[in-house]
PyMOL CGO cylinders between C-alpha atoms (Angstrom):
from pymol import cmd
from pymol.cgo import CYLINDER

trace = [
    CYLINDER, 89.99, 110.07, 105.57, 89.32, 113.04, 103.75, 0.3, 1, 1, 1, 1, 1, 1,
    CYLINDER, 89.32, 113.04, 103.75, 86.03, 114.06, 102.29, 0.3, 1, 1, 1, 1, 1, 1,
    CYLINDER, 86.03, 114.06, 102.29, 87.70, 114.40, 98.77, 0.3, 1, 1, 1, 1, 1, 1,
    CYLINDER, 87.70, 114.40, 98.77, 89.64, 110.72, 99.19, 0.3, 1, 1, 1, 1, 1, 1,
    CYLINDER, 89.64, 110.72, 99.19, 86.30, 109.41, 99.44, 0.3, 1, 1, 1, 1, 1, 1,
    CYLINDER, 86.30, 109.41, 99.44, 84.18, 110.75, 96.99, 0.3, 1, 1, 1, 1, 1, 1,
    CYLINDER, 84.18, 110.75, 96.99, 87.48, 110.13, 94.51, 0.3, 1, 1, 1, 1, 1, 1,
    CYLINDER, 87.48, 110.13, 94.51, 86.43, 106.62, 95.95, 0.3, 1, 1, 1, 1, 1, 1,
    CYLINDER, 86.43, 106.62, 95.95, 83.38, 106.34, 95.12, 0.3, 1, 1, 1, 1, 1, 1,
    CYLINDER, 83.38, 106.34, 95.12, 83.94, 107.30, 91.79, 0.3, 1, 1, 1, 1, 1, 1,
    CYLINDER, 83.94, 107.30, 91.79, 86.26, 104.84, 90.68, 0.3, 1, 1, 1, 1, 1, 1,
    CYLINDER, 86.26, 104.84, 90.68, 84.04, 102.27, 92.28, 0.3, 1, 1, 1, 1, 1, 1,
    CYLINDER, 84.04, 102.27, 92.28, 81.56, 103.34, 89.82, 0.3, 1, 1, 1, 1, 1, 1,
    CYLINDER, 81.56, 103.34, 89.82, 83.70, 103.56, 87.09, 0.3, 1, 1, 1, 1, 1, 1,
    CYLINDER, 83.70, 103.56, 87.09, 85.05, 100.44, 87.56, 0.3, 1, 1, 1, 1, 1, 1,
    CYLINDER, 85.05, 100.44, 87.56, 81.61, 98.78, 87.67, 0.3, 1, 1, 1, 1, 1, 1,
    CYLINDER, 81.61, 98.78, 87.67, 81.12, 100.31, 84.15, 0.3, 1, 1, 1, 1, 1, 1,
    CYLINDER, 81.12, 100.31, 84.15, 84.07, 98.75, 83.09, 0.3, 1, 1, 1, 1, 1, 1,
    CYLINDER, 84.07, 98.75, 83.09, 85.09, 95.72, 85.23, 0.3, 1, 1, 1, 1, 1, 1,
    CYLINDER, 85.09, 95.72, 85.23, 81.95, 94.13, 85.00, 0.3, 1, 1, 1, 1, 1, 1,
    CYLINDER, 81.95, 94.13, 85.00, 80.64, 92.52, 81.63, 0.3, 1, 1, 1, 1, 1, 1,
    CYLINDER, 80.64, 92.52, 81.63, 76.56, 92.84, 80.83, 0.3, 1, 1, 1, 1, 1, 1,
    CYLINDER, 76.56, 92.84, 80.83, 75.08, 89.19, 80.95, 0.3, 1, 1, 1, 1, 1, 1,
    CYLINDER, 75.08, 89.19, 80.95, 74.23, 89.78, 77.79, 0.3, 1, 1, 1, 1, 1, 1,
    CYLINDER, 74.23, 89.78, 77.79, 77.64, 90.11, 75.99, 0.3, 1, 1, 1, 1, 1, 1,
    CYLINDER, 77.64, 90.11, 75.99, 78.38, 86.31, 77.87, 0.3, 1, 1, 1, 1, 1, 1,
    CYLINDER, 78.38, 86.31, 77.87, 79.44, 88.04, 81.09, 0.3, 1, 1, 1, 1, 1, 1,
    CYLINDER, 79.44, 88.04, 81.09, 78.21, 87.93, 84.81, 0.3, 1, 1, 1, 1, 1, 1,
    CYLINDER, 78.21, 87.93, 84.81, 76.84, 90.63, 86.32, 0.3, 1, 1, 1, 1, 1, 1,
    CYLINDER, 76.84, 90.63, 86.32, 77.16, 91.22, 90.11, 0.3, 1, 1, 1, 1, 1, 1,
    CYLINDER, 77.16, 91.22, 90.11, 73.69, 88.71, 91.00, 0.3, 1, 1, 1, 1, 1, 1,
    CYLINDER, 73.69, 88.71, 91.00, 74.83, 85.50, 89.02, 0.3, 1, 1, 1, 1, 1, 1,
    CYLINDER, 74.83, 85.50, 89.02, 72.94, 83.01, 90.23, 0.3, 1, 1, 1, 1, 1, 1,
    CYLINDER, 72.94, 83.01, 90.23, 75.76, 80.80, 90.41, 0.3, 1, 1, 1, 1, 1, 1,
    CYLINDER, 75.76, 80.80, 90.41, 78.43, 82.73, 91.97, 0.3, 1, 1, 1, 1, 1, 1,
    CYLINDER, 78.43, 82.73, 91.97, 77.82, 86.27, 93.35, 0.3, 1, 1, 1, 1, 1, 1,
    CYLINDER, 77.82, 86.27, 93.35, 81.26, 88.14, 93.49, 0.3, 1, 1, 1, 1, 1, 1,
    CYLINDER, 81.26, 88.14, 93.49, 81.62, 92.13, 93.78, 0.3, 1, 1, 1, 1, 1, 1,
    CYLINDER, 81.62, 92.13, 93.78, 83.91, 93.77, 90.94, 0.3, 1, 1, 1, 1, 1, 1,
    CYLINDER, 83.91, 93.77, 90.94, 85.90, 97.09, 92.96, 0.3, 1, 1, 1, 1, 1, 1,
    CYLINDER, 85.90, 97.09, 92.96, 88.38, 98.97, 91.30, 0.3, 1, 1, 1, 1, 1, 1,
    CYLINDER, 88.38, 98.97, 91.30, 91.92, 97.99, 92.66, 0.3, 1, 1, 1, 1, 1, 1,
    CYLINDER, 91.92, 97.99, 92.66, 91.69, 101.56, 93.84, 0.3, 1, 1, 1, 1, 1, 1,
    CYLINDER, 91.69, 101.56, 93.84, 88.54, 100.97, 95.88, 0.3, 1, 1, 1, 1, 1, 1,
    CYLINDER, 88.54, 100.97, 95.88, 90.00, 97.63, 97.45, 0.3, 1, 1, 1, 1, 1, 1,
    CYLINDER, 90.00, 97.63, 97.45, 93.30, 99.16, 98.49, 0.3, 1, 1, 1, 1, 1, 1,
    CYLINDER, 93.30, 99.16, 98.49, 91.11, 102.03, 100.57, 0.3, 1, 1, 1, 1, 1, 1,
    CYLINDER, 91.11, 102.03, 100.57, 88.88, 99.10, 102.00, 0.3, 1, 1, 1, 1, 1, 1,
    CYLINDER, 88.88, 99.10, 102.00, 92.00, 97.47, 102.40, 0.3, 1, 1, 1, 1, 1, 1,
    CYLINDER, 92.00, 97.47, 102.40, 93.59, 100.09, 104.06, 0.3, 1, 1, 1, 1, 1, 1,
    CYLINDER, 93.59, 100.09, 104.06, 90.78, 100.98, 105.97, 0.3, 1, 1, 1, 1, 1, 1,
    CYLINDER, 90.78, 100.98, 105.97, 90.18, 97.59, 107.57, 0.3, 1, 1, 1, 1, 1, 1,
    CYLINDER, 90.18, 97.59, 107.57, 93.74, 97.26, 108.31, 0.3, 1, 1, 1, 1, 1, 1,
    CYLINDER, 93.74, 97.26, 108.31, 93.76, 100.53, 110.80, 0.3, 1, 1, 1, 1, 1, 1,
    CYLINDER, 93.76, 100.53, 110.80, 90.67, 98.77, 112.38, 0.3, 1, 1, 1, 1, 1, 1,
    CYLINDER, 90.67, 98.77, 112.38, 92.60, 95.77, 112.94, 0.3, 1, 1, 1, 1, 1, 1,
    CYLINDER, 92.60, 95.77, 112.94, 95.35, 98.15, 114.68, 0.3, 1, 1, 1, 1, 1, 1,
    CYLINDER, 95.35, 98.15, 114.68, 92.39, 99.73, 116.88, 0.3, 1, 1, 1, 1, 1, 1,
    CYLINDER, 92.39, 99.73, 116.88, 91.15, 96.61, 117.55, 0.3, 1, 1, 1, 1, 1, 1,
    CYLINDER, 91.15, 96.61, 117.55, 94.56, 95.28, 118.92, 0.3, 1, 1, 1, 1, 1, 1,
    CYLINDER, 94.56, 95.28, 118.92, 94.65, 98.46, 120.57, 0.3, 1, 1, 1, 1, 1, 1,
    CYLINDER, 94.65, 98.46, 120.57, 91.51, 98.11, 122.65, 0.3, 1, 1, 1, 1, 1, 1,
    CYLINDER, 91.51, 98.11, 122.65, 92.49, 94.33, 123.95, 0.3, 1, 1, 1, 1, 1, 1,
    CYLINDER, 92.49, 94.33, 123.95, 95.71, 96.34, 125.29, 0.3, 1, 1, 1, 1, 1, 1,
    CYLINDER, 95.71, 96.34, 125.29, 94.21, 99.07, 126.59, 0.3, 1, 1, 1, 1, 1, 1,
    CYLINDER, 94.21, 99.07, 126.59, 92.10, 96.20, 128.33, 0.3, 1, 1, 1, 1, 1, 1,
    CYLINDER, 92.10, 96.20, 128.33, 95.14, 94.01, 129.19, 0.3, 1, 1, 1, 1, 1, 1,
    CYLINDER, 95.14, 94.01, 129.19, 96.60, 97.36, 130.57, 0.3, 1, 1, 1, 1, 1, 1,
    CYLINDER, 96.60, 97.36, 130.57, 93.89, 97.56, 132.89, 0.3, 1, 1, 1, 1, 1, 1,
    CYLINDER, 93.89, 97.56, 132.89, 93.18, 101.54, 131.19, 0.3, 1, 1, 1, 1, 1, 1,
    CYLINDER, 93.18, 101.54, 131.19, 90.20, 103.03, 132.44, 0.3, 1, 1, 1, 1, 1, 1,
    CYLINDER, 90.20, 103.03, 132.44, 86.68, 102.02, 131.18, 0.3, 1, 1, 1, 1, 1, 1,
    CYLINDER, 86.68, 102.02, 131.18, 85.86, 105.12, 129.85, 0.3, 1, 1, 1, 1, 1, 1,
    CYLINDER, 85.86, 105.12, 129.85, 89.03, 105.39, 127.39, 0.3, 1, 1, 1, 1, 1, 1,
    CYLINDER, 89.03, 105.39, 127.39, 88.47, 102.03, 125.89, 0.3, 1, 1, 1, 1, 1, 1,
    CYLINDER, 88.47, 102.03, 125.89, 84.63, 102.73, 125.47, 0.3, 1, 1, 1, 1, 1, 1,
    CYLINDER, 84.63, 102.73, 125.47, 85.50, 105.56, 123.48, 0.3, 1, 1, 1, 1, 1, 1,
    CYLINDER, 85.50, 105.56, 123.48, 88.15, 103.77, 121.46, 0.3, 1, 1, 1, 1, 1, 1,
    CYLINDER, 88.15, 103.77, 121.46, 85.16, 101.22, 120.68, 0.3, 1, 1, 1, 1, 1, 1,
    CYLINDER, 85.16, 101.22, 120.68, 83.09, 103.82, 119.84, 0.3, 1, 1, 1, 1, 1, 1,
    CYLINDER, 83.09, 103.82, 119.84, 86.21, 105.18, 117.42, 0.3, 1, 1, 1, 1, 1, 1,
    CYLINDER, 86.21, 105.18, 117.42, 86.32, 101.75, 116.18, 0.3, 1, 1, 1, 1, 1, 1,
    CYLINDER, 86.32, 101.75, 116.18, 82.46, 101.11, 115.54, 0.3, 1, 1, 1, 1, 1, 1,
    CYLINDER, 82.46, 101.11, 115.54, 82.20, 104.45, 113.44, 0.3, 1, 1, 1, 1, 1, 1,
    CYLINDER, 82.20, 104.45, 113.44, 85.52, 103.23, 111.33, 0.3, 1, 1, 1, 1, 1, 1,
    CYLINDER, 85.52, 103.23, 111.33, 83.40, 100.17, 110.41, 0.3, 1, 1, 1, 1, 1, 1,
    CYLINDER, 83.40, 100.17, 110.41, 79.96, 102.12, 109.72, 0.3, 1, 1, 1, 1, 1, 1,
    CYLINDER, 79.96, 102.12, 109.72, 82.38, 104.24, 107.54, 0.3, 1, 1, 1, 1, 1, 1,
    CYLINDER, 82.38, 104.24, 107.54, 83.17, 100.78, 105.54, 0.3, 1, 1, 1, 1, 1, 1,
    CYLINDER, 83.17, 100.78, 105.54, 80.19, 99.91, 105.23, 0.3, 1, 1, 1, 1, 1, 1,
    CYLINDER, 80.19, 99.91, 105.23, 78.69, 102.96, 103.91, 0.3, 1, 1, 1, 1, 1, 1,
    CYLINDER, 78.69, 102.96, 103.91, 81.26, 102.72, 101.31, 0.3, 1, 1, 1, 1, 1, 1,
    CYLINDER, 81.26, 102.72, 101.31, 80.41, 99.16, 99.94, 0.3, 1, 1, 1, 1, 1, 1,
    CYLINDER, 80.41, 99.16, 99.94, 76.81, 99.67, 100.92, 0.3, 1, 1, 1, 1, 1, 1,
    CYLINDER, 76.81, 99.67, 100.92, 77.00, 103.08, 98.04, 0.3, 1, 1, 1, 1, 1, 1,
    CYLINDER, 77.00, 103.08, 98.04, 78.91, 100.96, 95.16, 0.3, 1, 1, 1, 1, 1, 1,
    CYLINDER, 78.91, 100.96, 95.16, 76.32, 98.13, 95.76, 0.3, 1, 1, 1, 1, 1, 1,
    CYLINDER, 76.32, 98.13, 95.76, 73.69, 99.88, 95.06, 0.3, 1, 1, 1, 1, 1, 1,
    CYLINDER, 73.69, 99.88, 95.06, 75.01, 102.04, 92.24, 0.3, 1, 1, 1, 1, 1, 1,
    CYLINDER, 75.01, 102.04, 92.24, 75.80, 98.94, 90.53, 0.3, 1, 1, 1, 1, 1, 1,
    CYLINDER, 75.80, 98.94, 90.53, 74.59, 95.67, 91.87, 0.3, 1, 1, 1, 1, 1, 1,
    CYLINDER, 74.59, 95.67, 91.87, 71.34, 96.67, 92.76, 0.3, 1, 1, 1, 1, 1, 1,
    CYLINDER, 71.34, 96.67, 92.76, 70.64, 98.83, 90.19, 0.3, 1, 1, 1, 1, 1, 1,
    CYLINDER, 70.64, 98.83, 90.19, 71.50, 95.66, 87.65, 0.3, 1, 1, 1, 1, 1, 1,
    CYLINDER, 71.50, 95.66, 87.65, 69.79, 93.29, 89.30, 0.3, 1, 1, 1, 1, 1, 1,
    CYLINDER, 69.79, 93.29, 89.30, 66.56, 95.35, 88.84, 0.3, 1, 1, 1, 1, 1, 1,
    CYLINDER, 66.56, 95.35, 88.84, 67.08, 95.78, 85.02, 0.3, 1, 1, 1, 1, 1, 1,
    CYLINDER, 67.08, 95.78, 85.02, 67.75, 91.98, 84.66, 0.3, 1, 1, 1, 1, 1, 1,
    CYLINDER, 67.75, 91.98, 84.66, 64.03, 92.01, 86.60, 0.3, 1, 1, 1, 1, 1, 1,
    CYLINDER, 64.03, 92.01, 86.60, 65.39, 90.36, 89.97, 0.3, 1, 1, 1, 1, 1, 1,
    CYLINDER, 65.39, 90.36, 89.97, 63.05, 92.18, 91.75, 0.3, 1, 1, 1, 1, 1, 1,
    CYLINDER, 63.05, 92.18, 91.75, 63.78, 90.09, 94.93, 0.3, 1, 1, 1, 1, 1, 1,
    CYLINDER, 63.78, 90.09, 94.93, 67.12, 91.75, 95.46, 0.3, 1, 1, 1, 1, 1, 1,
    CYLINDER, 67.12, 91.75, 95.46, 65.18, 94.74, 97.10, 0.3, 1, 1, 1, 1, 1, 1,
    CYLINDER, 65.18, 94.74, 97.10, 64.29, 92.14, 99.98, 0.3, 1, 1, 1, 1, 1, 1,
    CYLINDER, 64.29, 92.14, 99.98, 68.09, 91.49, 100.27, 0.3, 1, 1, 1, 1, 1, 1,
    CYLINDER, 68.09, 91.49, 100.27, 69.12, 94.86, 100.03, 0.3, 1, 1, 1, 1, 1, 1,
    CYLINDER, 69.12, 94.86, 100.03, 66.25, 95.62, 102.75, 0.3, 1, 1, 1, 1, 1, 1,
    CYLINDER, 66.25, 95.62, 102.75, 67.59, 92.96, 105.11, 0.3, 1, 1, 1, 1, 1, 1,
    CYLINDER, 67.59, 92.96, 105.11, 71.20, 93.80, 104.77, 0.3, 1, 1, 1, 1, 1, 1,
    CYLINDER, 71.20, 93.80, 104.77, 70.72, 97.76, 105.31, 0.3, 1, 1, 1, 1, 1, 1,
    CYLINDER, 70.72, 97.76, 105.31, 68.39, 95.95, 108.80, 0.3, 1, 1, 1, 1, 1, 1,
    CYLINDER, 68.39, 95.95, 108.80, 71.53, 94.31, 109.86, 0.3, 1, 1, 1, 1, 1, 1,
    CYLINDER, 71.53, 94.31, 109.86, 73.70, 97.57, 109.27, 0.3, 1, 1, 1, 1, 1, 1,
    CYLINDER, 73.70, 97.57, 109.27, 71.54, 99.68, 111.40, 0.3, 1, 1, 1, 1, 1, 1,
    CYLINDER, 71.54, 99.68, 111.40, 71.51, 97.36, 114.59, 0.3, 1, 1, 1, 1, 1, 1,
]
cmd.load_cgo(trace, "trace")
């Protein structure tokens, strides 16, 4: 994906949390409700997640072929390693919008403890 595809991303994943998601105050729920925790992503954002996930999928089928096929190790190594970048590249995506919005809420509502969360999840990320 382009560089410019996914900083036009990122901004309307930051718009939308402007827009999509109602302050706790005005009777909404912001992205930490203790009762239900959902994300709010532009449609825009969720089709290029979307999208993005669904070309893994293809990879992924691609690599049990390649493996089926019997194709040599070093080819389907590097398709995992094509395949394992794709992935980081989602996650840095959702990992930016969370913290542009959810985070950043969370801490002016005072829920301190999200930082913990946020500090366990980036953890798992970097394994």
């Amino acid at each position: 994906m382009a560089k410019e595809e996914a900083t036009d991303a990122n901004h309307n994943h930051q718009h939308a949390h402007a827009t999509d998601c109602a302050a706790p105050e005005a009777g909404g729920e912001h992205c930490g409700s203790k009762t239900e925790r959902k994300s709010h992503h532009s449609d825009k954002m969720k089709a290029n997640l979307t999208t993005r996930l669904n070309r893994i999928e293809g990879q992924i089928r691609g690599v049990k072929a390649m493996i089926d096929k019997d194709t040599y190790c070093d080819d389907v190594l590097n398709q995992i390693a094509a395949v394992q970048s794709a992935l980081n590249s989602v996650g840095k995506l959702l990992l930016e919008g969370h913290m542009k919005s959810c985070i950043v809420e969370r801490i002016q509502a005072g829920e301190n403890e999200v930082i913990d969360e946020l500090l366990t999840t980036v953890q798992k990320l970097m394994k």
